[in-house]
N, C-alpha and C positions, 0 to 999 in steps of 0.2 A: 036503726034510727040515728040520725046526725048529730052533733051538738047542737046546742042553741047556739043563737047570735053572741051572747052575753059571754057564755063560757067556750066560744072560741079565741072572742079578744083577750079574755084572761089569760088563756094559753098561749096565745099570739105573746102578749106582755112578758107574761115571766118566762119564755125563752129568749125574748130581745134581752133582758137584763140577765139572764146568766150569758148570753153570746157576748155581750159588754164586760161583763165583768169577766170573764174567761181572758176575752182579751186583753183587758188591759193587765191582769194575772199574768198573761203569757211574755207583754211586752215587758213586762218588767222584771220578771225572770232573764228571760235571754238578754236582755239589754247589756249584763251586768258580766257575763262570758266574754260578748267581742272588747267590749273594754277593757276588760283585765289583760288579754293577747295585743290591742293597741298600745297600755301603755310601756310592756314590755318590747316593742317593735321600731322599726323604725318609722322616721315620717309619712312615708311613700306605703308602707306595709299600713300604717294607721290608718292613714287616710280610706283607706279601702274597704277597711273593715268597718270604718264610722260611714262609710258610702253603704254599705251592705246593709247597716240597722238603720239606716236613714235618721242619724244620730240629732242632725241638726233641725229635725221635725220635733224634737225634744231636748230641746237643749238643756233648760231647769235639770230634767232626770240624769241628761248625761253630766255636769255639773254637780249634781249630789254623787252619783255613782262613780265619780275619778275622786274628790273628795274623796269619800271612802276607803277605795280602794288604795289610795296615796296614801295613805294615813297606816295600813295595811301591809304594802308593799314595803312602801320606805326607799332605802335607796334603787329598788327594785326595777320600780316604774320612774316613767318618763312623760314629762306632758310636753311634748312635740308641738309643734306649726297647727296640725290639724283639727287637733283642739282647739288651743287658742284663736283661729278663725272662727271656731261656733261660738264660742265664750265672748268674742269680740262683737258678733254681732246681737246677742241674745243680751249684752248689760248696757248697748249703746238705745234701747228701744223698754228699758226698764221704766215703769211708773217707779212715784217715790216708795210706796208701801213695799213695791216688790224689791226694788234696790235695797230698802233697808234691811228688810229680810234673807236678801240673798249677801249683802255686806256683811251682817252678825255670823252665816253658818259658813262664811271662809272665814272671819274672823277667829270662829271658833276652832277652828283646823289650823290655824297660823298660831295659835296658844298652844297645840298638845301635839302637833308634828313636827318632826324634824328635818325633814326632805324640804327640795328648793321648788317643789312643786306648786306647793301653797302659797309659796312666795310671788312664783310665776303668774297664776290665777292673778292673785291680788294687783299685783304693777299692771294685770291687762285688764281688771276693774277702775284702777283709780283714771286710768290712762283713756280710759273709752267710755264709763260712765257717762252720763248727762249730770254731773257733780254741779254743776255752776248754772242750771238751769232755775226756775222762778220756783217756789215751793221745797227747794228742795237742802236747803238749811238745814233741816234735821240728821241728814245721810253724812254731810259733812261734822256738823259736831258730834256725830256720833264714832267716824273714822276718824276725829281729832282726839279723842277722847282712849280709843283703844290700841292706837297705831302706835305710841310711843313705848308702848309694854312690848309689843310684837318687837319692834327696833331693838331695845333693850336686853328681850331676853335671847334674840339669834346673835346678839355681840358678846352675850356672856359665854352662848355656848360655844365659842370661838368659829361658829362661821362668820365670818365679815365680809363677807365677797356678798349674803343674802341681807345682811341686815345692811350691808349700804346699797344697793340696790332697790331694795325697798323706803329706804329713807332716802334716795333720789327721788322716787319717783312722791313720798311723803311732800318735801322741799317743794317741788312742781306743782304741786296741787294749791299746797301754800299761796305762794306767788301770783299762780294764777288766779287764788280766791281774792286776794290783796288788790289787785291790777283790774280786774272784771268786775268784782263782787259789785252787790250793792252799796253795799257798806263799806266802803274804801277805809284802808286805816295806811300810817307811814311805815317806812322800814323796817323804823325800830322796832315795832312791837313786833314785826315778825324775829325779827333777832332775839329778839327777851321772851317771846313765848319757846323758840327754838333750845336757845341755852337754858332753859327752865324745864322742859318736857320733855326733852328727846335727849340730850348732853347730859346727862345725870353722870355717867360711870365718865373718872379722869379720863381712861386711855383713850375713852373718844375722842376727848381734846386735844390729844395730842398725835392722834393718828391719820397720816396726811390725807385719807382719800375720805374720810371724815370732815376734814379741817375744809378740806374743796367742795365739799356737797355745801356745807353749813355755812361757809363764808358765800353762797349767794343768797343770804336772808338781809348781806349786803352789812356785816358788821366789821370797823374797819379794821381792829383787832386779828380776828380770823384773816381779813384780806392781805394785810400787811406780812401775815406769819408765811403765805403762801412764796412772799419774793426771795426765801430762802430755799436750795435744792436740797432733796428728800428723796430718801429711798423708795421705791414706790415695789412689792413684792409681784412677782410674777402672774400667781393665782387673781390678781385686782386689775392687773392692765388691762385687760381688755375691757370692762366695766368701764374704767375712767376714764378710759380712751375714747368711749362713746358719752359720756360726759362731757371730755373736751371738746367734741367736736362737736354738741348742740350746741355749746354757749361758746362759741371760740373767739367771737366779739371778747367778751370777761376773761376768760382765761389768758388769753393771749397777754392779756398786759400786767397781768395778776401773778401766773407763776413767774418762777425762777426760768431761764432761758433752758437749762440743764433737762429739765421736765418739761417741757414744752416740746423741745425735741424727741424726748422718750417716750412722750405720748403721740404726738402727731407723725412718728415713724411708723408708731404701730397701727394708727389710722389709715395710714399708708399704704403697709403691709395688706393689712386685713382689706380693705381696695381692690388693692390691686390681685389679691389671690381671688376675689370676687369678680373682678371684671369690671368693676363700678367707681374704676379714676375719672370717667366724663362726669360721672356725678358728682366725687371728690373736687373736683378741677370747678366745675359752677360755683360750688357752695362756698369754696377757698375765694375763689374772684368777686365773689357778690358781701363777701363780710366787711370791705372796704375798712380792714384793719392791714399795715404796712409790716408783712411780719419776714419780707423776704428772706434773712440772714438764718429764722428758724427752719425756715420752707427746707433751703438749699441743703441745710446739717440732715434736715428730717430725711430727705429723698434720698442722700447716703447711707444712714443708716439703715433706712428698711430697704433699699437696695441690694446691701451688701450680707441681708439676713437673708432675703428671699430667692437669690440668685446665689448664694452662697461665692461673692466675691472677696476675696482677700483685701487687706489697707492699702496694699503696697500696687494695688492692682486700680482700683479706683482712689482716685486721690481727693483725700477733705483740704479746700483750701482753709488755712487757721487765720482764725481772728478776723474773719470776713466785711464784722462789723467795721473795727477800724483801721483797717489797709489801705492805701488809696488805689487807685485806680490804674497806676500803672505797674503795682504789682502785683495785681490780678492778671494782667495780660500776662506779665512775666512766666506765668505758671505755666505755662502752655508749651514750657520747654519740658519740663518735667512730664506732663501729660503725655507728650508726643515721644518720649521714650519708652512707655507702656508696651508690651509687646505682645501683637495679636496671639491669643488663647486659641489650641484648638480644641476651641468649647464644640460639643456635636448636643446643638441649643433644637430640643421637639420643635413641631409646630405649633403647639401648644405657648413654651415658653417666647415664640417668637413672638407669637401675638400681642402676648403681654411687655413685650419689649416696646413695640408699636405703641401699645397703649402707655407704656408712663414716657417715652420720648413725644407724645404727644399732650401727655401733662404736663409737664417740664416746660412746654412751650408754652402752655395755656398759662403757668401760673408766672413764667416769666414776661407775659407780656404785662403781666400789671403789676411788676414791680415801676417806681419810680425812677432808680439809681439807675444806672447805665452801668455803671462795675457790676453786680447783682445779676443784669443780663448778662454779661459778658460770662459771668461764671456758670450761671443756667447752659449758654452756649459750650464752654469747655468741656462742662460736664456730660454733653449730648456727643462732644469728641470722641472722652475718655470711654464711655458706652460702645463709641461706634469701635475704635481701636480694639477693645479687649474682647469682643461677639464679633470681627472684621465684619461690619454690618454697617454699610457707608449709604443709609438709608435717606427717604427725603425730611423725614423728621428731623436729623442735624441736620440739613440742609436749609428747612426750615426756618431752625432756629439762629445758625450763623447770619444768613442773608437780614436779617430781621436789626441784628445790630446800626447804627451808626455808620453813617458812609467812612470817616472819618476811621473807629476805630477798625473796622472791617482791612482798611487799607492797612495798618498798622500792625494790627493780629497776622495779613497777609508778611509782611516786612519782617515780622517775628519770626514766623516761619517757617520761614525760607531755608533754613536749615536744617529742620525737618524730614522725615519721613518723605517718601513720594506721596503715600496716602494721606499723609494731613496734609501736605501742599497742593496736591488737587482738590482736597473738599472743598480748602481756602479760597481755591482759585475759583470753584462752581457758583460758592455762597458770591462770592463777588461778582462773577459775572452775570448771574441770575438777579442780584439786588438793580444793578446798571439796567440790566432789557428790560426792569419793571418802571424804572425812571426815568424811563427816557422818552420825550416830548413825543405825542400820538399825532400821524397827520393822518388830514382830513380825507375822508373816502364816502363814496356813498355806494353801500351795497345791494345789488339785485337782490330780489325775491326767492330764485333760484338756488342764490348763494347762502340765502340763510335757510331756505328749509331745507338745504343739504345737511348742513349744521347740526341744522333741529332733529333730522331722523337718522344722525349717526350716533352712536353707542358712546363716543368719548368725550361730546360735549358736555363742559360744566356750567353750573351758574354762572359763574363769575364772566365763563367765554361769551356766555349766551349775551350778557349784558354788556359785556365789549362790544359784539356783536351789533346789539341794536340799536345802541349809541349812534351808527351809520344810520340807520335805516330812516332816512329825510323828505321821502314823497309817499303822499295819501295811497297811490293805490299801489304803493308795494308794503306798507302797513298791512292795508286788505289781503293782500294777497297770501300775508302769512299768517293769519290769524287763526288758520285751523289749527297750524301746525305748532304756532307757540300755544294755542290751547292745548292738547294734547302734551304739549312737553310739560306744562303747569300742573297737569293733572298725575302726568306720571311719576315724575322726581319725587324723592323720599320726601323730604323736606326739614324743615326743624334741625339746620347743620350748620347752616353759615348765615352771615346779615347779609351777603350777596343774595338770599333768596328773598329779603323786606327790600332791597333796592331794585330787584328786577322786578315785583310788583307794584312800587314806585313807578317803575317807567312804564309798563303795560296799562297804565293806568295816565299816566300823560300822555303817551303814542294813541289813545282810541277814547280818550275823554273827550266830548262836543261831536262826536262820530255816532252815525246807526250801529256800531257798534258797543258806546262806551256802557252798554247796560249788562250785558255778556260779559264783555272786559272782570267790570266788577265785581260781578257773581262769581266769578274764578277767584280774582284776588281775594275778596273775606272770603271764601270758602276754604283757599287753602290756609289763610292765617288761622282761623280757628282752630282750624281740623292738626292741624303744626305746635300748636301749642304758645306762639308768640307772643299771648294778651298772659298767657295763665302764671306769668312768674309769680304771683304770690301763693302758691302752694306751700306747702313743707319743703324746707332749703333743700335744697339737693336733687329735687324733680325737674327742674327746670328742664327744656328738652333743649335751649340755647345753649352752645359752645360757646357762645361770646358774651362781650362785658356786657352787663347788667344794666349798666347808665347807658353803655352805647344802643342799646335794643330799644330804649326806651326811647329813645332821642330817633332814631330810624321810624322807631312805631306812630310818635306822634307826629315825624313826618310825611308817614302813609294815610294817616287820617285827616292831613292839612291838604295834601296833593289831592287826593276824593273829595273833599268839600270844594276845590279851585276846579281841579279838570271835569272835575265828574256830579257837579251841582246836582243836574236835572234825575238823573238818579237815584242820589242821595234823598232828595225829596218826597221825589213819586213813589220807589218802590222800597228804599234801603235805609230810611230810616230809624226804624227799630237795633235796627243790626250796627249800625252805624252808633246810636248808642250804645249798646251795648259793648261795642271792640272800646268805646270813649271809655266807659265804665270800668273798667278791667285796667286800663292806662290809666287811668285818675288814681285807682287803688295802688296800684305798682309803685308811682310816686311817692303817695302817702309811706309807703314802706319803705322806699330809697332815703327820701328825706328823715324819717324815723332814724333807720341804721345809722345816716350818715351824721347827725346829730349825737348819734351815740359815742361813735367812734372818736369825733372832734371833742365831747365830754371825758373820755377818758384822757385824756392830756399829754398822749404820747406820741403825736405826732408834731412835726415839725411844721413851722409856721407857712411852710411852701403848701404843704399838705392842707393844712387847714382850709386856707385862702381855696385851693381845688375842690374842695368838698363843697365850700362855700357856692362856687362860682356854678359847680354840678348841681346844686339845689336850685339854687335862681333861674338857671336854663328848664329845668323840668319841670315848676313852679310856674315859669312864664308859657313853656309851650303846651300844656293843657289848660291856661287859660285865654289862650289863641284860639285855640278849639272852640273854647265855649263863645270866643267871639265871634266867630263864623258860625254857629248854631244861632246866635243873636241874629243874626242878618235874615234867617230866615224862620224867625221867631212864630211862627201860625202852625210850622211841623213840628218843633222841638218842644213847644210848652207843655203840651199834656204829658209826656215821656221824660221831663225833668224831673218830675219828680220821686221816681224811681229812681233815678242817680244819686239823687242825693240820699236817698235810703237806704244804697248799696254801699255808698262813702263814705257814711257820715260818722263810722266810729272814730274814723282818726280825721274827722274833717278838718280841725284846728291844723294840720298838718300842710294842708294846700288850701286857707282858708279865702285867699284870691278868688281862684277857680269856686271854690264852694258859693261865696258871695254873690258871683256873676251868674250861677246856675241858681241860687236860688231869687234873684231879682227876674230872671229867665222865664221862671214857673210861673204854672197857673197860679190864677190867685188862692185858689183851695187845696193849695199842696203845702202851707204850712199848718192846717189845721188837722188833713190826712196823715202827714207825718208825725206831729204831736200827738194822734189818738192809736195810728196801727203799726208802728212799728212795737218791735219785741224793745222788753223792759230795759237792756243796759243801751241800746240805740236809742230807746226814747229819753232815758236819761239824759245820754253826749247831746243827742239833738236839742233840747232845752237847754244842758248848760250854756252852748255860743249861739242858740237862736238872736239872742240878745247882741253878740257883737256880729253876726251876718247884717241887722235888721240895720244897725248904725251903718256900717258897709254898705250898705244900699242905697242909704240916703241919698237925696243930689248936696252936691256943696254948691249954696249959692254967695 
């Protein structure tokens, strides 16, 4: 006879709950094996093994269980990349209750271990938290409240490499609570809470990569001590060095020259052994700080470590600062008696050659001085002479000088090497065929999609190129083919690629074509990256200047709105917003930095007036924009008002443009914006609603 109905579900029951509880018994047994073997491994071994327990389906468990086992190991284990990617995404997506609770049991592990592990955790909690979100005040005073003990007690037990590391990333939370919060308070008190809570023990005060964490709480005491040169110990550069390089606006004007270079060599260093000078070389160009004479010291010095080149081999010109101008050329006699190494340079370090003779040009084009370049230029000589590597990168850089001294440097000479007297002679004749007066041609159709479907045409040739191209149906004619070349090209490398969509966009604007046309051009701006420069410094995907992209972008958006109206109208709209959106933000940031840089009071009056003259230009040309959005004010008003809520944190920044976008809007987009945007936008937005709304007025 069967069970009954009753006492089969029973049974059904209590084998689901012992098959659960088995399980989750099992997962949490084996869980705690492949981590003990990840954090003895390396990255790549880790990662495989936290692949194999499908670690990141549990992240809480795997987090108590390294805990642990760190605590356990000691110097044993290692918490690698692969960790910290589950950790990164498991405390960015914390409620308040759980963050608290998951803050106090690393808290409690950063009190009774002594491994850099806990340290690790911690800088990728404070760094990735939702810290500064609504509600969540309590997580902060509760990290404010126990963080200064943890700083404290890894300085006493003579690791200092973990307790400034952690009081970096302390500093930065600070700051940002100060600057975002709700609650805004002044410098000071970050200064007076800092020296009160955290600077307890003397030798903090007196120990430099201390004194540089804590002087950006912005006390002038601490800042003033930094314009003296300081030993900085080997075990701490690399830390400080990534320090200097988020704040390099501050620091630059803040250390001693001496430290400046010792750190930004090792930035250098550590770069260029990475492969990540195009990053270096953006982030350098976009800080619109004049730091040239450090640059040129710094690029010797991690040169001469990483390449392992002797003094007498590469040559530092001295006192760079104040020499004039023609004994920088002078040098060039010296240089040119360098005599070619037979260095047998891998493929490897070749590339890397390639890559900082192409930083060297990137950070020389935005010095001011003209001596500065010239020395940038020598030193791309001195490079080529000692590797016999007479590459186009000195070529590059030579040609790039002054008509003027280019001839003079040639004059110099002339006495010379054969090999430096031909590079001389290249840079020169290569600078003339670029300057020399274009006649007029009009090219077949034939002749450009030959062009188009050969392998060695560049951007730059292409828009030489089309420049000719002056009758309607050989426009037509090649339009498959420059689409096709639009689509293929990497992209995101030169501003020759925002001037050639410039012109594909005047050559087929008021044409059956101009709707195609367009759909190429945003398609590939986006997908390139040329709206996104407000990321984290250093992602940029542009090679070039920062104001100059800007100034090209908002002329891509001016040319669409003139050639390509009907368009913009019917189908491209949104988008069309959107690319504005991104350039309006860009500015807001341009204008910020360069505000910054002119407050720090180290630039000379030439500089200033430039900085000046670069904010008015990018001030006025997105609000050009928004005057041609005015023109055709029945598509752009419902869609303003999402600009301005994408803008509006730093909207005092371009309050023009803000004023004219929001007389623009609907009428029920200052009510939407006062009631849904998030808490510290809706704040900004009420503080200048009030000088928008006067800005609006008519003046009768």
């Amino acid at each position: 006879m069967g069970d009954a109905p009753e006492k089969k579900r029973r049974k059904l029951t209590t084998a689901l709950k012992e098959a659960i509880g088995a399980q989750s018994q099992k997962a949490e047994e084996n869980i705690e094996k492949p981590i003990a073997l990840a954090l003895i491994s390396d990255n790549k071994s880790a990662q495989d093994l936290l692949n194999k327990v499908q670690a990141s389906r549990r992240p809480q468990t795997v987090l108590e269980t390294t805990l642990k086992l760190c605590k356990e190991k000691k110097s044993e284990a290692h918490v690698e990349e692969a960790f910290l990617s589950i950790f990164r995404k498991h405390f960015s997506i914390l409620g308040i209750d759980s963050a608290v609770s998951c803050w106090k049991l690393i808290e409690e592990h950063l009190n009774e271990s002594e491994s850099p592990n806990e340290i690790s955790i911690a800088n990728e909690f404070i760094n990735t938290a939702n810290l500064l979100g609504h509600g969540f005040g309590v997580l902060l005073q509760t990290i404010k409240a126990g963080l200064p003990n943890v700083i404290q007690r890894a300085w006493k037990q003579d690791r200092k490499v973990y307790s400034l590391s952690i009081a970096y990333s302390f500093m930065c939370l600070i700051l940002a609570k100060n600057t975002y919060g709700d609650n805004q308070t002044d410098s000071s008190s970050v200064s007076e809470y800092w020296k009160s809570e955290v600077l307890k023990e003397k030798s903090m005060r007196k120990h430099y990569g201390m004194k540089m964490i804590s002087a950006m709480s912005g006390d002038k005491e601490l800042i003033e001590s930094l314009g003296s040169p300081s030993e900085i110990s080997e075990d701490q550069l690399e830390l400080l060095s990534k320090v200097f390089l988020n704040h390099l606006e501050f620091f630059s004007v803040s250390l001693h020259e001496t430290n400046s270079i010792q750190l930004l060599s090792k930035v250098i260093e550590t770069h260029l052994e990475n492969n990540q000078l195009k990053v270096l070389a953006a982030r350098v160009r976009s800080s619109e700080i004049e730091n040239s004479s450090t640059l040129y010291s710094a690029v010797i010095t991690a040169s001469r470590r990483f390449f392992e080149i002797s003094e007498t081999d590469l040559i530092l010109i001295e006192d760079l600062k104040t020499i004039k101008q023609k004994e920088v050329m002078k040098q060039l006699a010296s240089i040119s008696a360098v005599c070619p190494k037979s260095r047998t340079t891998s493929s490897k370090n070749h590339k890397k050659l390639e890559e900082l003779f192409d930083f060297i040009q990137k950070v020389a084009d935005k010095t001011q001085e003209t001596k500065y370049l010239i020395a940038f230029s020598l030193l791309t000589l001195n490079f080529s002479l000692i590797f016999d590597d007479f590459n186009s990168g000195c070529l590059k850089t030579l040609k790039s000088l002054p008509e003027d001294v280019l001839e003079k440097l040639v004059k110099i000479g002339k006495d010379s090497s054969e090999k430096v007297k031909k590079v001389l002679m290249e840079a020169k004749a290569s600078a003339e065929e670029e300057k020399a007066p274009k006649k007029f041609t009009n090219r077949s159709g034939a002749e450009i999609i030959e062009k188009l479907e050969s392998d060695d045409v560049s951007t730059a040739d292409l828009l030489s190129l089309l420049q000719d191209v002056h009758l309607p149906e050989t426009r037509k004619e090649i339009f498959d083919s420059l689409v096709k070349f639009a689509e293929d090209m990497v992209g995101g490398e030169s501003l020759s690629e925002i001037k050639l969509f410039n012109q594909i966009i005047e050559m087929y604007g008021g044409t059956p074509l101009e709707s195609l046309a367009l759909q190429i051009v945003f398609s590939r701006v986006a997908a390139d990256g040329w709206t996104e420069m407000d990321q984290t410094p250093g992602t940029e995907k542009s090679d070039e200047s920062w104001f100059t992209v800007l100034v090209e972008m908002i002329s891509l958006l001016e040319t669409a709105m003139k050639s390509a109206k009907s368009s913009i109208v019917k189908s491209y709209t949104a988008i069309f917003c959107q690319l504005f959106s991104q350039v309006l933000k860009n500015t807001q940031k341009f204008v910020r930095n360069s505000l910054n840089a002119v407050a720090s009071r180290t630039l000379s009056s030439e500089m200033e007036t430039l900085f000046v003259l670069r904010r008015h230009k990018l001030i006025q040309g997105v609000s050009r924009l928004v005057d041609g959005m005015k023109r055709n004010e029945s598509y752009f008003s419902m869609l303003t008002a999402s600009i301005i809520g994408d803008a509006v944190f730093y909207g005092s920044d371009s309050l023009l443009a803000m004023s004219k976008l929001h007389s623009l809007a609907d009428k029920n987009a200052s009510g939407l914006l006062a009631t849904n945007l998030p808490v510290v936008e809706r704040t900004r937005y009420k503080k200048f609603l009030s000088t928008i709304t006067r800005a609006s007025k008519r003046v009768y």
